[in-house]
N, C-alpha and C positions, 0 to 999 in steps of 0.2 A: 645218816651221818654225811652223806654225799652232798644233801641237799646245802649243806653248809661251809664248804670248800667251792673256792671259787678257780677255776682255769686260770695259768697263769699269763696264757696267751690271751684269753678274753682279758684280764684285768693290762695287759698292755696295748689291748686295742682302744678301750678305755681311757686309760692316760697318755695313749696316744705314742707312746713306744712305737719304733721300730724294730729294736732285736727282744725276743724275751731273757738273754742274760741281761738287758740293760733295769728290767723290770725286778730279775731277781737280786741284781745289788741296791736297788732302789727299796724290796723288803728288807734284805737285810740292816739296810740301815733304819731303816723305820721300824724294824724290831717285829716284823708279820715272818711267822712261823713259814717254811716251804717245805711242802709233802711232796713227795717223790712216789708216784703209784703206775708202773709199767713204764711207757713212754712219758708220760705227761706230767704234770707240776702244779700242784696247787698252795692253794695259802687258806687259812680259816677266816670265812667272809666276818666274822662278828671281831678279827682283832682289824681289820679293814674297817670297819663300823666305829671302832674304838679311835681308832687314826683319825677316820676324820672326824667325827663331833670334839676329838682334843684341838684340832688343828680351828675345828670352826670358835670355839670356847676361844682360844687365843686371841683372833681376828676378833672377836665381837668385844672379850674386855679391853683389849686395844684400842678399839676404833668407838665404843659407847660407854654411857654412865652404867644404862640399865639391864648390863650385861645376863641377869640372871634371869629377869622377867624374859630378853630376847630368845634365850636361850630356849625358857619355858614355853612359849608359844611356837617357837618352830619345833620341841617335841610334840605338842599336842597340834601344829597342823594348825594354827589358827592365825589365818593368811591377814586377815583384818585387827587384830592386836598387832601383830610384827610389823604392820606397815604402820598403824599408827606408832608404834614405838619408834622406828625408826625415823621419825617425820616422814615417811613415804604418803604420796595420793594414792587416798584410798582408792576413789574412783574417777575415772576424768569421762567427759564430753564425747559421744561419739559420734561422729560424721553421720551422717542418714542420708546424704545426696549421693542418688545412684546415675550411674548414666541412663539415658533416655535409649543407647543405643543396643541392637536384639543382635545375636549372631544367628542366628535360625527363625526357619519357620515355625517349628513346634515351639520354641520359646515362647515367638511371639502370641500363639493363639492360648499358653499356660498364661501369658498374660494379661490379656483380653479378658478371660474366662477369670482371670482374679479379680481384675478390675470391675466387670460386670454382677460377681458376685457381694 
């Protein structure tokens, strides 16, 4: 069960909090449960989970048509639907000029030894 509570000092290093009471009126208003276990203070990572895919749902039917398909592919992780959905570039051009210039001697003879091969 532990494995599923999260620190609530870690979750304010995270959003970037400086006091953890600031972190615990930021759950209570967002409605994340706070566990009180010896010293320390957690919250249940999956209504954290729940926060934000509601928050990202928001932002996406706000901001696009194909709000469900976007949705669908960033649960399954599939980095090349979402970017075409989003008119994002798939992929762009990458530079291949490197400098000519070696900081070492062993570089230089790794390279010698590449080029010869």
């Amino acid at each position: 069960m532990k494995e599923t509570l999260i620190e609530l000092e870690e979750l304010a290093t995270q959003l970037d909090y400086k006091d953890v009471r600031s972190i615990e009126g930021w759950c209570k208003e967002n409605k994340l449960p706070i566990i009180k276990m010896g010293k320390k203070k957690y919250t249940v990572s999956v209504f954290l989970d729940l926060f934000i895919e509601n928050e990202l749902k928001l932002f996406v039917r706000a901001n696009y048509e194909n709000a469900e398909k976007i949705m669908e592919s960033i649960k399954d992780d599939d980095k090349i639907e979402f970017a075409e959905l989003i008119n994002a570039p798939v992929s762009k051009k990458v530079l291949t000029k490197y400098s000519a210039r070696v900081n070492s001697k062993a570089a230089q003879d790794y390279i010698n030894k590449f080029k010869a091969a």
